[in-house]
C-alpha angles and dihedrals in degrees: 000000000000086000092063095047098060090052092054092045094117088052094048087054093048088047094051097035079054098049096049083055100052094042089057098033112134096001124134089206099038112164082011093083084065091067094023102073101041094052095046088053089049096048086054095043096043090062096043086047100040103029105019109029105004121205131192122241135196114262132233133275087266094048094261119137111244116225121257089224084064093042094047100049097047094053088045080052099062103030086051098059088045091054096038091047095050087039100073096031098068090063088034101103092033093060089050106049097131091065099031082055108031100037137039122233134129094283083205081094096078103066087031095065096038079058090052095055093047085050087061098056095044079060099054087045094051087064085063090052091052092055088048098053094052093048091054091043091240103174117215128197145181086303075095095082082063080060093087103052095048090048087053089035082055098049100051095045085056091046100050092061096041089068091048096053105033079058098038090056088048094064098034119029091201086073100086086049095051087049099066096055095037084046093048093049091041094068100049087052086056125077086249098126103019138015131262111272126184082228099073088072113197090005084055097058097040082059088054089055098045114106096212095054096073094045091055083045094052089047083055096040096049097035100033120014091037086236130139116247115273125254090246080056085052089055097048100055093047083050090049091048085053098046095047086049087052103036086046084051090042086043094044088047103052095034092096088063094056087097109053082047099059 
């Protein structure tokens, strides 16, 4: 399967280079949506957490307290990239049925290339952290080398369910329905725009479990905290390396059956 992939490298450029044009076709702000709509939700959030309902966060490596603009957009950041990428994976066969069904290539290519769009807009985003970051006189220090793995940890968490739910809509149309309520209550399930308090009883502890709640916390702890990843966050990148093994195998398998079910 990797194999494959390399081979098809040139088409899963096209693909990608194909899908960022036609995400940004005919738009006056273009790659400025990326930024647009995170910092609009943390404008929003940052006056319902810090005016309406305040919350505590933790404080920086020097005893500072970090600013809950810079907290919140980091963790919309990331969450953003993970929705958007699933988001358009999920259609992401079923837009495409003339090739699934007419031409043979590794149709892993689909969600792979709707990933790598949205990684292109996290990007662009992550310009906007880091002047964030200055203008609240966030330090960083050599917890940037951590920065690597939790980016990877994160791709292949998100790929591994871009594979599941671009097959799963394939088969069963409802499936892009169901994703925007599961994804909506997802986030707020995740410690997105708060921390994980023993407070919060039994939501405390599904946020624990959540495998997308360590991931937010090492992007904060590496980028923000000068802190090395957790080791939940540990567990939940080896969990992430097994379920993208298992949900490639599940894809490669049933790919041979896209066409009788278009």
């Amino acid at each position: 399967m990797l194999r494959e992939q390399f081979e098809y490298r040139e088409l899963l450029w096209q693909m990608t280079k194909r899908d960022l044009l036609l995400r940004y076709k005919q738009t006056v702000m273009g790659f400025g949506w990326a930024v647009f709509m995170p910092l609009v939700n943390t404008a929003v959030f940052s006056v319902i957490f810090t005016r309406l309902a305040p919350i505590e966060i933790p404080r920086l490596a020097n005893g500072e307290p970090l600013a809950y603009p810079v907290f919140a957009y980091c963790g919309l950041l990331v969450w953003n990239f993970y929705a958007s990428a699933l988001r358009f994976s999920v259609a992401s066969l079923t837009s495409n049925l003339n090739l699934v069904s007419k031409v043979y290539f590794p149709r892993e290519i689909f969600p792979f290339s709707a990933l790598l769009v949205c990684l292109i807009d996290f990007a662009v985003g992550g310009v906007v952290l880091i002047a964030m970051m200055i203008w609240y006189g966030v330090p960083v220090g050599l917890s940037l080398l951590w920065f690597p793995l939790v980016l990877g940890a994160h791709l292949v968490f998100t790929s591994a369910l871009a594979l599941l739910v671009s097959m799963a809509n394939l088969f069963y149309r409802d499936v892009k329905y169901l994703f925007e309520i599961v994804i909506t209550v997802w986030m707020f399930a995740t410690s997105v725009l708060y921390p994980v308090n023993d407070d919060l009883g039994v939501f405390g502890t599904i946020m624990r479990i959540n495998p997308m709640t360590p991931i937010v916390d090492a992007y904060r702890s590496v980028l923000l905290y000068n802190q090395a990843p957790s080791l939940e966050f540990g567990i939940a990148a080896a969990g992430s390396v097994a379920l993208l093994s298992v949900s490639w195998l599940v894809f490669h398998r049933a790919e041979f059956q896209f066409a009788e079910n278009i």
